[in-house]
Each structure stands twice: as structure tokens, then as C-alpha cells.
VEXDREN-2710 file (C-alpha; in Angstrom, 1 decimal):
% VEXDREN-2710
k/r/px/py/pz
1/UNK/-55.5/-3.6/35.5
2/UNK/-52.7/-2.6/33.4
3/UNK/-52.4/-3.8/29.7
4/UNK/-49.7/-5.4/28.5
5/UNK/-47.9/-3.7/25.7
6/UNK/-48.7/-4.7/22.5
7/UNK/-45.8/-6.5/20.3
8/UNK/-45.6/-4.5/16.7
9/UNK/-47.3/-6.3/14.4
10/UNK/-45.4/-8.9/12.0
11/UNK/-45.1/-6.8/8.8
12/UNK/-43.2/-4.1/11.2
13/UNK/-41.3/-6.8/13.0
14/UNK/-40.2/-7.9/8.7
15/UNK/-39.2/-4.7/8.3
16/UNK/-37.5/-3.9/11.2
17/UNK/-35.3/-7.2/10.8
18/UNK/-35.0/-6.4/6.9
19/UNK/-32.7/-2.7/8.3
20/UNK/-31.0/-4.6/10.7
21/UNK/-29.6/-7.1/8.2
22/UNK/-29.2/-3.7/5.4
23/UNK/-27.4/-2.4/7.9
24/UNK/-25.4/-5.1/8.2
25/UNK/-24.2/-5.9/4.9
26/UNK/-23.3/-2.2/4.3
27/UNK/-19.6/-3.2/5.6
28/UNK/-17.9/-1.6/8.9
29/UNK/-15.7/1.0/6.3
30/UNK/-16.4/3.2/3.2
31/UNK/-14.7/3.5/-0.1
32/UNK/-12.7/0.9/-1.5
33/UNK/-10.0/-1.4/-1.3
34/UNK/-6.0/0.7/-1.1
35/UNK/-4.1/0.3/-3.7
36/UNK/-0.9/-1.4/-3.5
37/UNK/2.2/0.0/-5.2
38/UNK/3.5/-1.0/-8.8
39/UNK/6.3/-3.1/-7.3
40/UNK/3.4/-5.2/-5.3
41/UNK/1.6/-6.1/-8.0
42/UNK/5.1/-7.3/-9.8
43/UNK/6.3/-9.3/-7.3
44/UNK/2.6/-11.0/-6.6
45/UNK/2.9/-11.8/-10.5
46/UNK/6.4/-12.9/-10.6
47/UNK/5.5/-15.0/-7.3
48/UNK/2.3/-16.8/-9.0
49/UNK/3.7/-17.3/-12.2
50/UNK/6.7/-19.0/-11.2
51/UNK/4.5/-21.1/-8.7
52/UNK/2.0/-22.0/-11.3
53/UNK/4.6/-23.0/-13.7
54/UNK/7.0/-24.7/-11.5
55/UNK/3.6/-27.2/-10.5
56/UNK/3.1/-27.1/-14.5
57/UNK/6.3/-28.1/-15.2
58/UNK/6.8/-31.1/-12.7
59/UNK/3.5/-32.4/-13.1
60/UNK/3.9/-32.8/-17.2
61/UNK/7.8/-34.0/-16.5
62/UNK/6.6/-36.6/-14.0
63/UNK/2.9/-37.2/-14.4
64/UNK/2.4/-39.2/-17.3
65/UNK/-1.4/-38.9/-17.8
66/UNK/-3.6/-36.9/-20.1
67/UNK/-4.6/-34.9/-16.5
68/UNK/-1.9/-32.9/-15.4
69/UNK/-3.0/-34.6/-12.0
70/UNK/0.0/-32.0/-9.9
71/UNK/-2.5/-29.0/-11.1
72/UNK/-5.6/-28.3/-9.6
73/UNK/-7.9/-25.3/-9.6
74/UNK/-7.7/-24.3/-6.1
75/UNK/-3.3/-24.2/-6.5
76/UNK/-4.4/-20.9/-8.3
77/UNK/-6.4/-19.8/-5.6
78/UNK/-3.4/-20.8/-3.4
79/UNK/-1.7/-18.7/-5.5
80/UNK/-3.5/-15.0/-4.9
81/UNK/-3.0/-15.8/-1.3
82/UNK/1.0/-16.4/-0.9
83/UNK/2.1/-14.1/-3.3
84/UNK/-0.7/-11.4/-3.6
85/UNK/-1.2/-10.9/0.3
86/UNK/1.7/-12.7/1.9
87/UNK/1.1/-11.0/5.5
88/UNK/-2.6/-12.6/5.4
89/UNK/-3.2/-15.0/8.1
90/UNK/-4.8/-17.6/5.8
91/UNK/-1.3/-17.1/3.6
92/UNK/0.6/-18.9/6.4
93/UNK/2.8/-22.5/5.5
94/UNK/0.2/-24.0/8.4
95/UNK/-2.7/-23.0/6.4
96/UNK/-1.3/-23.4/3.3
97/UNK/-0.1/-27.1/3.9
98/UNK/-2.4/-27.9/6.3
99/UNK/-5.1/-26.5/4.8
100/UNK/-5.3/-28.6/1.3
101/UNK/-4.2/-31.6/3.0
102/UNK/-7.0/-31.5/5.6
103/UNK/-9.3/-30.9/2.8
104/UNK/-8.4/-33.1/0.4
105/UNK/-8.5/-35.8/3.3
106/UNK/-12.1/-34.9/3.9
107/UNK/-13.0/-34.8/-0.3
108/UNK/-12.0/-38.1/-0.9
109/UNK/-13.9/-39.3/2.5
110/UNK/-17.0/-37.5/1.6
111/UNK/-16.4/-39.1/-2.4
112/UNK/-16.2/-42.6/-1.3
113/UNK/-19.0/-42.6/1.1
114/UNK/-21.5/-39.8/-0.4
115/UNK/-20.8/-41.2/-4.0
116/UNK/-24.3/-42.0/-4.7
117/UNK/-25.4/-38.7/-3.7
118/UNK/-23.3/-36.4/-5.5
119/UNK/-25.0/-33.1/-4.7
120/UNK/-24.9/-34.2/-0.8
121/UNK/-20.9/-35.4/-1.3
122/UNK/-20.5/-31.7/-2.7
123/UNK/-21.9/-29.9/0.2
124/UNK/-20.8/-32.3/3.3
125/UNK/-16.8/-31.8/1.6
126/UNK/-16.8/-28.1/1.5
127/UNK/-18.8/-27.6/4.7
128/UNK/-16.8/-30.6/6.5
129/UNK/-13.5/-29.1/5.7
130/UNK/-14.3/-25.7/6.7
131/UNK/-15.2/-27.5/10.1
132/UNK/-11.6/-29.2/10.3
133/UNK/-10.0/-26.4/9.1
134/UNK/-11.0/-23.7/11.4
135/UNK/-10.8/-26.9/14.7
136/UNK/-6.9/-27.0/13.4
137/UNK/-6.6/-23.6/12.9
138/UNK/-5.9/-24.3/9.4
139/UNK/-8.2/-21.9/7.8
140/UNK/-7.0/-21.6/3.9
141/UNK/-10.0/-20.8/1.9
142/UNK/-8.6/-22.6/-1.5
143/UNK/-8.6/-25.7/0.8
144/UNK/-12.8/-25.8/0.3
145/UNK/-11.9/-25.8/-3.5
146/UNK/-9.6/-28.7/-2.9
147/UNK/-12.1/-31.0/-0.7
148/UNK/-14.7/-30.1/-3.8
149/UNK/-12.3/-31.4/-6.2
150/UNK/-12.0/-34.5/-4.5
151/UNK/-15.4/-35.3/-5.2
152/UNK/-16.3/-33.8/-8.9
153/UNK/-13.3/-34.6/-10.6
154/UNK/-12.3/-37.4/-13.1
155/UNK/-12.1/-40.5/-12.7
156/UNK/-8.4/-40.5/-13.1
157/UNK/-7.9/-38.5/-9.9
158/UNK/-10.4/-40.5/-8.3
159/UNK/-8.9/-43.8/-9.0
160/UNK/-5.6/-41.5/-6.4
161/UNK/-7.6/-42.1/-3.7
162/UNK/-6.3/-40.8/-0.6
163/UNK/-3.1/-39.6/-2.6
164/UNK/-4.8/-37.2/-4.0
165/UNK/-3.6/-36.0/-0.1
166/UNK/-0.1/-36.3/-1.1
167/UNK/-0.4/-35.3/-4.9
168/UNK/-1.6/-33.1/-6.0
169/UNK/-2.6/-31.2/-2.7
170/UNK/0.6/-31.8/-0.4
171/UNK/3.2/-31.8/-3.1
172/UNK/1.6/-28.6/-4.8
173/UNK/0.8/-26.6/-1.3
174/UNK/4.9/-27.7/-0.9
175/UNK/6.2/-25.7/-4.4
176/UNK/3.6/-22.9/-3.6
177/UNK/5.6/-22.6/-0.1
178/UNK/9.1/-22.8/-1.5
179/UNK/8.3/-20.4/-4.4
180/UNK/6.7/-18.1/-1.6
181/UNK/9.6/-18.4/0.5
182/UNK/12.4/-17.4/-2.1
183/UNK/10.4/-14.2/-4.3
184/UNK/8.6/-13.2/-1.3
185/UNK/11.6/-12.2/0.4
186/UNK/13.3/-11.0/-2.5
187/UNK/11.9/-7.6/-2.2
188/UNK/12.5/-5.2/0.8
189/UNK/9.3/-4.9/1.3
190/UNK/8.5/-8.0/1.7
191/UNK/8.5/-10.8/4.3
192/UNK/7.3/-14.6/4.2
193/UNK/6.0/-16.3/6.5
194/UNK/4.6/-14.2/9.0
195/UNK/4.7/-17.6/11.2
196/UNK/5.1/-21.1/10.4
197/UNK/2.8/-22.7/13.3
END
């Protein structure tokens, strides 16, 4: 009778997974990131401060509280994306938009019905608007910062409600946009959007 091969035994099986996944997070290239060019780096910085400080501006012109409510964190992250890699996919007025509305939607939803488990609101907002985003194609990373928002900020912004949709998520996504529109193609070598939907 024949024997039937032996499977290695677990600590080999361990260690033979352990490479795989080594192997794995080495990344597919070597080296670093390129460098961009002097006149990049301007523009991306001309781009997020006027962006930043247009939402500054507004929100302490027309928002009357001690929070700024127009400014959240994630605008900043917003803000790396559309002017400091315009071409990126995730950069796009559909993910941009889409993106923090969609997620701010799904913060306030997770906020009012997780509210007596924050740690659980946390994790079903972030996870939950990843889900939407990438179903709508809306895939804008500061958008996971924005559903988290939603449900560990003040009581000020959550007393908004499902504004917090509108403002500050819509109307700030909005001047991101229209900043991005004008000083990204200002420059030559520049061009924004690379599509709209």
C-alpha cells in the first residue's frame, strides 16, 4: 500500500506562511518615492493654502460659533489629495464630493444609532463608509476621517445632524473643488479634473 505523503508539520507550515506574507509587504518596486519638481510643490502649497483659508475664512465670516463648524480635519486631508496629486483617481470632484458626503451621511447614522457604544459607532462609520464609497465609486480616503468625525466630535456639530452633510462636508468638499479647479490649471503642467463622473 502506498503512504500518503505527510503534510509538514505546523511550525514549518508558520513559517512558510510568515515568508509569504514578508514577501508580501516588501512592496512590488524598490527605492523611493520620485521627486516632483520645485514648481510642484509650489503650486500644491499655493493650492492648499488658498483652499484651507478660503473654508477658514467663510466659516469664521458666517459661522457664528466658538467651532469653526466649516473646518474639519479631514478638509486637510482633502487638501494633499487635489492639490498635491491632482491626476490621482481618489483626487476626482466625484470622489471629492461624493466622497465626504456619503461619509458624513453614514457618521451621523452610525452616531445616532451606535451612540451608546461609542467604540462600536467608531469602527461601523469608518468601515461602513469605505463600503459605500468604493459601491459608488466614490473612493476619497479623507471621506473615512469625515464619517469618524461625525461620531467623536462636539456636541455642537452633533446637535447639525444630518447637515453636518451639507456643512461642513458638502460646502467644504465644494471650495476645495473650486480652488482646485482655478490654481490647478494655472500652471502648464497642470490639469484638473482628470474626470468629473
Amino acid at each position: 500500500m502506498n503512504a500518503l505523503p505527510q503534510a509538514p508539520p505546523d511550525d514549518e507550515r508558520v513559517a512558510s506562511l510568515l515568508r509569504h506574507y514578508l514577501r508580501k509587504m516588501r512592496g512590488t518596486s524598490r527605492g523611493s518615492p520620485p521627486r516632483v519638481s520645485v514648481s510642484e510643490v509650489l503650486w500644491s502649497w499655493l493650492g492648499a493654502f488658498l483652499g484651507i483659508g478660503t473654508i477658514a475664512v467663510i466659516g469664521r465670516l458666517f459661522v457664528t460659533s466658538a467651532d469653526n463648524l466649516l473646518m474639519i480635519g479631514s478638509m486637510g486631508a482633502s487638501a494633499v489629495l487635489i492639490y498635491g496629486a491632482p491626476r490621482s483617481p481618489l483626487a476626482q470632484p466625484r470622489n471629492l464630493v461624493g466622497g465626504h458626503v456619503l461619509s458624513a451621511l453614514v457618521g451621523v447614522s452610525c452616531f445616532q444609532l451606535l451612540q451608546p457604544f461609542p467604540g462600536l459607532a467608531e469602527a461601523a462609520a469608518v468601515a461602513t463608509a469605505i463600503a459605500i464609497m468604493h459601491l459608488t465609486r466614490t473612493l476619497h480616503p479623507p471621506g473615512g476621517a469625515t464619517a469618524l468625525i461625525a461620531v467623536i466630535g462636539s456636541n455642537e456639530l452633533h446637535d447639525l445632524g444630518y447637515l453636518y452633510a451639507v456643512a461642513p462636508a458638502g460646502v467644504g468638499a465644494l471650495i476645495l473643488l473650486v480652488v482646485g479647479l482655478v490654481v490647478n490649471n494655472l500652471s502648464a503642467d497642470r490639469r484638473y479634473p482628470e474626470f468629473w463622473l
